[in-house]
N, C-alpha and C positions, 0 to 999 in steps of 0.2 A: 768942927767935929760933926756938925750936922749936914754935910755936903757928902759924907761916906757913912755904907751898910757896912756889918757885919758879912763876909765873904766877897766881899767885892774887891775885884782885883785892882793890881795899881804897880805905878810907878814909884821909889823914892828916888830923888835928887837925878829925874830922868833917865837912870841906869839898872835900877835896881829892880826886879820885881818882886811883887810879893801882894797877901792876899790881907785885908783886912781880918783882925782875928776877934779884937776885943774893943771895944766903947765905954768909954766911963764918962756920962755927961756933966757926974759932979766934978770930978776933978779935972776934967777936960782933959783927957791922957786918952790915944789911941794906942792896940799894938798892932804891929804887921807881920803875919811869918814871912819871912824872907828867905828861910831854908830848910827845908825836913830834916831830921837827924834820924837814925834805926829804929829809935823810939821815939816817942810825943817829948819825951823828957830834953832830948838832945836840939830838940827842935830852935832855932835862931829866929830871935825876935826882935823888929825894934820898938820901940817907944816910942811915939811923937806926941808933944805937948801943942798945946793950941795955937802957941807962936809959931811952932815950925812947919805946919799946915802946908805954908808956899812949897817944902820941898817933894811935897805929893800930890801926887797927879793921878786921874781916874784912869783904867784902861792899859792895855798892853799893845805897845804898840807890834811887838812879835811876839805871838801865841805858844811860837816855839820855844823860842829865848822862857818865856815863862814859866810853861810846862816842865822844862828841863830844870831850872834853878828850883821847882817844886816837887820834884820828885824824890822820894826818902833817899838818902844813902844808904847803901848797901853795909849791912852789918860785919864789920871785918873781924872781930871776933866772936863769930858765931859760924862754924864749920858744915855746917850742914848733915853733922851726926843726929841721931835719936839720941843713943845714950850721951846723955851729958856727963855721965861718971869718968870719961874719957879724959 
């Protein structure tokens, strides 16, 4: 837990990316967002416990690859009206 920051990008299981989010030193639990959802609420996260540590790794190895897996989805039920009474 102490080899990663809060925001600091990363690998899981060499495929994945995604961005340190949360540190808990007592319990020893990281999480990682791994994917924006329309809202914060929607957003995909993993968990990694102290053991699983090997399968993260610092850094991105394509910037692009990362930026795109982090970029919100677009909200498919939201129309692009003002009036919501629609």
């Amino acid at each position: 837990m102490y080899l990663f920051e809060v925001g600091q990008e990363v690998m899981v299981d060499s495929s994945t990316p995604g961005v340190v989010s949360f540190i808990d030193k007592e319990f020893q639990i990281m999480s990682i967002l791994i994917g924006r959802g329309c809202h914060r609420s929607e957003d995909t996260k993993l968990i990694i416990m102290s053991w699983e540590l090997s399968r993260v790794e610092k850094g991105w190895p394509d910037r692009k690859l990362g930026e795109e897996a982090l970029t919100p989805r677009p909200c498919s039920w939201y129309s692009g009206k003002r009036d919501s009474n629609r």
